[in-house]
N, C-alpha and C positions, 0 to 999 in steps of 0.2 A: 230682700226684706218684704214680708206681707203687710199691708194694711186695711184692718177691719173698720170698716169706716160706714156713717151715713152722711151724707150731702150735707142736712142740714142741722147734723150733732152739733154744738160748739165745742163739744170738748173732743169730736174729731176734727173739729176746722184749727184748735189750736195744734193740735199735734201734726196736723196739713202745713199749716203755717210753719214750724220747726224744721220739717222737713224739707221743706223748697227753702229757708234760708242756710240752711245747710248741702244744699244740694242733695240731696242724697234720693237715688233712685230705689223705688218701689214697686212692690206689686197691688192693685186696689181691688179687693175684696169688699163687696157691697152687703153689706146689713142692714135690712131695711126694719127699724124698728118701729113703723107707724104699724106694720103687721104682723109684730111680734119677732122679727128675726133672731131678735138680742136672745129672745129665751128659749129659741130651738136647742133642743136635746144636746146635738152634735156641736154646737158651738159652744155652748156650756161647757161641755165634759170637756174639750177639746183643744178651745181654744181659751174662753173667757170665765170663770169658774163666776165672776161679778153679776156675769148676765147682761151686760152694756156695754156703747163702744164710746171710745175705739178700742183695739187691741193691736199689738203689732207681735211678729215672732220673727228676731232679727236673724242677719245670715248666720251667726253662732249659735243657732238654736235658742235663744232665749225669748221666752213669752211671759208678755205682760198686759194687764187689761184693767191700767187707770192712766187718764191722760200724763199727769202730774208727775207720777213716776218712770210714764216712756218718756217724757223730754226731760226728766233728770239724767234717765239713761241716756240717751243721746247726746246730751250735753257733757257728761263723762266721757263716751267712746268717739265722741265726732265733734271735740271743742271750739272751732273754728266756723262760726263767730261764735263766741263763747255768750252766752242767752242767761245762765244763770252766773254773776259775780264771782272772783274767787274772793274778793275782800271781803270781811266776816259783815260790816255796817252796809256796804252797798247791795250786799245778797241780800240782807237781812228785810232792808227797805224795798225791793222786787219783789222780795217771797210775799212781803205785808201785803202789795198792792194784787198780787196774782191770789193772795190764798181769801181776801176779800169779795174777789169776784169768783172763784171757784166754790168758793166753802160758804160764802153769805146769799149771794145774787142767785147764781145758777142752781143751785140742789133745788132751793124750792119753786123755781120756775121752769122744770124740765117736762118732759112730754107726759112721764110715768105721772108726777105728780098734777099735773092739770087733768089729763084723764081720771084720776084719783077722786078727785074734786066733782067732776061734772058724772061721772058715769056711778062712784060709788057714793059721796056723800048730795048729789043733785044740785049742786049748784046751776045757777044757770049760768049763758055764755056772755053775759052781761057782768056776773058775781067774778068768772073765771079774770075776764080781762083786766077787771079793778084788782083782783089780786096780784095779776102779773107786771100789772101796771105798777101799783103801790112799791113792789121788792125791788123793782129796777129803778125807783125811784127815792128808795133808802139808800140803795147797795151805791149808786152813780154820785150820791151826791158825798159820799165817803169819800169815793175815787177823788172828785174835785176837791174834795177838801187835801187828802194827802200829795194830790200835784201841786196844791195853793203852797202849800208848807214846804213840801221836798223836792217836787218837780223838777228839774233841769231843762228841758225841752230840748229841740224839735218831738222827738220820743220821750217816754215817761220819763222817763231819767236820764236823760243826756243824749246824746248823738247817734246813736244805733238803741237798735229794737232789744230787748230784755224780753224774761219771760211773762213782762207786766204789758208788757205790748201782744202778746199772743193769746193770752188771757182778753184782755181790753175789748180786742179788734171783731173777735167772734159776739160775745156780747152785746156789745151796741147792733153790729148786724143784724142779732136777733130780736132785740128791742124794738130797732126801727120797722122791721117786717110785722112786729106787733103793734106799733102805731104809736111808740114812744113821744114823748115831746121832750127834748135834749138844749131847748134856750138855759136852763139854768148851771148850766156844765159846758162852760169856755173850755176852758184844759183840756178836759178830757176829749171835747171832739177836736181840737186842734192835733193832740197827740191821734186819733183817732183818721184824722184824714191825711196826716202824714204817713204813719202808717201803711194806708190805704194804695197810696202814691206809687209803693214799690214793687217791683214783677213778683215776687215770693209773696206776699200777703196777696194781692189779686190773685196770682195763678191758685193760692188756697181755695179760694171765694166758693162757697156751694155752688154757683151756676156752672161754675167750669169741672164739675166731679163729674164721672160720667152715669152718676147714678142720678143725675138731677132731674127733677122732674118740677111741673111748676104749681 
């Protein structure tokens, strides 16, 4: 299996994540989309039609390049530990807390769209942070509200990691690298440091990619 990865994607630190608690070995193919990698020709055509990573093209030949749909695939082909629910309620309440932070949080605070901000419409890097600041601090306090209500703990929802802990864990990573302030979100960093605790979520961690850089 390939993986199209940057260090410090979240939406390749969650598919990082999937994969080390599945064990599953790979091969790391580095994308460096601070200088454009994502939108090289040959990756494109080739590999990610999206133009962003990650991607993966597993040993049956299948290529795919959204985070969301390579860990549903995985989680089809390599169920053990099974990350997305088969019960119709307890999928349901995973999918709410992962599609919150992939579909609310993260789109508008990714690399494309800050660069968007500061290089096309001029904001300054004072305007940029208040903005990244602000969505992570709508998007977070959603989170805490849906663990207040459904939560089960040690992890979002009970005993072992879901696809709401993979989503979670990259997230706040990147927040806190942006300067986040997380006092009003009990839950979520408890679930967040547990999490954190285990060899597959640290061995994900951007510092241990070998594309890292600081």
């Amino acid at each position: 299996m390939q993986l199209y990865s940057f260090f410090n994607s979240s939406t390749s630190y969650r598919v990082r994540i999937v994969l080390a608690l599945k064990g599953l070995d790979y091969d790391y193919r580095p994308v460096n989309i601070r200088v454009g990698g994502h939108r090289d020709p040959a990756y494109v055509a080739e590999v990610n039609p999206s133009a962003v990573v990650p991607a993966i093209v597993t040993d049956d030949g299948v290529t795919l390049g959204q985070s969301l749909a390579i860990i549903d695939y995985l989680d089809a082909h390599h169920p053990e530990p099974r990350l997305i629910p088969e019960d119709p309620a307890e999928r349901a309440r995973v999918l709410e807390l992962a599609s919150l932070i992939a579909c609310d949080i993260h789109p508008v605070n990714n690399l494309r769209i800050l660069k968007y901000l500061q290089d096309k419409l001029g904001v300054t890097a004072e305007e940029k942070d208040a903005w990244y600041k602000h969505w992570v601090a709508e998007g977070l306090a959603a989170v805490e509200r849906l663990l207040a209500r459904y939560g089960s703990g040690p992890f979002c929802f009970g005993a072992a990691p879901t696809l709401a802990d993979c989503c979670l864990v990259p997230q706040i990573a990147n927040a806190e690298r942006m300067g986040c302030n997380f006092d009003d979100y009990p839950k979520t960093m408890a679930a967040y440091r547990h999490a954190m605790a285990l060899p597959a979520f640290a061995a994900a961690a951007p510092k241990r990619q070998p594309d890292f850089v600081q």
